[in-house]
N, C-alpha and C positions, 0 to 999 in steps of 0.2 A: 531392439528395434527390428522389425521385419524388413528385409531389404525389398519384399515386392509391394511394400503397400507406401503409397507417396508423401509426402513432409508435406503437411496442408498447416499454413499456418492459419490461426486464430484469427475468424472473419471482423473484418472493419466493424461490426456491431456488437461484439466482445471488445468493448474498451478496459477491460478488466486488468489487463498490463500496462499500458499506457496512461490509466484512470482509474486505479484505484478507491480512490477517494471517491470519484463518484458512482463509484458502485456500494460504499459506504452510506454514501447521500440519499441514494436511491433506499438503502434498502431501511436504513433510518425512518426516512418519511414512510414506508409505508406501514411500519411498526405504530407510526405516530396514530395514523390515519386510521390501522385496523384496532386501536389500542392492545397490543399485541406484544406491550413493551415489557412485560415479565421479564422474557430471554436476555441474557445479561449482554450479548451481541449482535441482536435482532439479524439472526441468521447471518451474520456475516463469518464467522469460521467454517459452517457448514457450504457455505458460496463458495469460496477458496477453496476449502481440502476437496470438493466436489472437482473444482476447474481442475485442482493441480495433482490428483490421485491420475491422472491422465498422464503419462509420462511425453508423451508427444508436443500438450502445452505445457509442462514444467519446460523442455527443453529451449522453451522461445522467451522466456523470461532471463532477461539478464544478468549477469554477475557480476559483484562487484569482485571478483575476485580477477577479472578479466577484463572487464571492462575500466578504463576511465573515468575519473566521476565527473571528468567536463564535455566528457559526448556523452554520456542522460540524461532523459529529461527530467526536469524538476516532477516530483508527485508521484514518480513511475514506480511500480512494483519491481524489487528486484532480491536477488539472492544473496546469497554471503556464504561461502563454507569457512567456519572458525571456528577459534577457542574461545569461551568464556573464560577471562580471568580476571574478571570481577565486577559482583551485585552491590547496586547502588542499595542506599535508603527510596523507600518507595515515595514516589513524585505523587501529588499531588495533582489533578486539574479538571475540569468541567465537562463531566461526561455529557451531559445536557443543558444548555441554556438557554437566556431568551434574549435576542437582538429586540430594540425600538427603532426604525426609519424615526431620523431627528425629524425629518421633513412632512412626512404620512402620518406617522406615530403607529404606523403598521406594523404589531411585530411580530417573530417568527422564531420559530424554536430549533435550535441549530445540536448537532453533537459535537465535543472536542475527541472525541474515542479515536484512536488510529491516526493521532495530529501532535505535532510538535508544538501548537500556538494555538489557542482561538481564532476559528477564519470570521472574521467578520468585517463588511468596512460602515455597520453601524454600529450606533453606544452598546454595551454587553448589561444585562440589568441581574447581574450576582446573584441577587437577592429576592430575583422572579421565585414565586413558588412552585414552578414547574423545573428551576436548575435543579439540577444534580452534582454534588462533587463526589469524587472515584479517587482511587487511588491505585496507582501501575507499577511495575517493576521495572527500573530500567539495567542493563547488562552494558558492562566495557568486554568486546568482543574483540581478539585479535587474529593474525592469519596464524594459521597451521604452525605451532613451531614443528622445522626440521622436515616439513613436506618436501617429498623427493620431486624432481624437475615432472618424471614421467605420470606420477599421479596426478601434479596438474596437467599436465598434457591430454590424457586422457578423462579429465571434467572439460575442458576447454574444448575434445573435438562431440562430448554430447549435446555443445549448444548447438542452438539453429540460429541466437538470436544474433543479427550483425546489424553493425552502424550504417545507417543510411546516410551519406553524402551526397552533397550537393554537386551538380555538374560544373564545371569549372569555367568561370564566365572571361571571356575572351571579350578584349575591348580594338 
């Protein structure tokens, strides 16, 4: 990091840390829209490594290695430095589906990519001819064995990112 050029964090219209998903969302529908759905990730790896080849915003993304997982937010991109020690059997889930409004009967073509769960709060219809099923790998990842104090220390002073607190209400 150059000590004369200043720590600019990632402007309020890069929600890309804080809203991954829906920069997922965004870039989904427009693969739908341009039919452009060949790319197995509708540009979504090349969004990331683009943001986070930046070592300035890698710095403001969180760690879990540091951080608490009850001060993050739900959904939020965040880091991990670890060990794999050990690949699951590949999971199963719906890379593309199609929701029905019970009520409209309007429906809408959704991804599970980059998702623990199907987001939907209408019926999910499997069996639309525009789902997709996919299959992923998932990893049990654990911390560093026998990481010395000072190596974390030094990942922990190149974040920028810190918890925002609330001011302390006085009654």
């Amino acid at each position: 990091f150059d000590s004369g050029m200043q720590a600019k964090m990632p402007s309020v219209g890069d929600d890309w840390i804080e809203n991954p998903i829906g920069v997922v969302d965004r870039l989904f529908g427009l693969s739908i829209q341009s039919e452009l759905e060949a790319s197995r990730d509708w540009g979504v790896g090349e969004y990331f490594n683009e943001k986070l080849h930046d070592k300035d915003n890698w710095t403001w993304v969180p760690s879990l290695n540091d951080v608490p997982l009850h001060l993050l937010k739900p959904n939020g991109l965040v880091r991990y430095r670890c060990m794999i020690q050990d690949m699951f059997d590949p999971e199963y889930y719906l890379q593309r589906y199609e929701t029905i409004d019970s009520k409209t009967k309007e429906k809408t073509i959704k991804t599970g990519k980059f998702r623990d769960v199907a987001d939907s709060g209408h019926d999910i219809d499997p069996s639309a001819p525009t789902s997709v099923i996919s299959e992923r790998q998932t990893f049990y990842c654990i911390p560093i064995p026998g990481e010395s104090s000072w190596s974390k220390e030094a990942y922990r002073r190149q974040s920028r990112f810190r918890i925002k607190s609330d001011p302390p209400q006085f009654q």
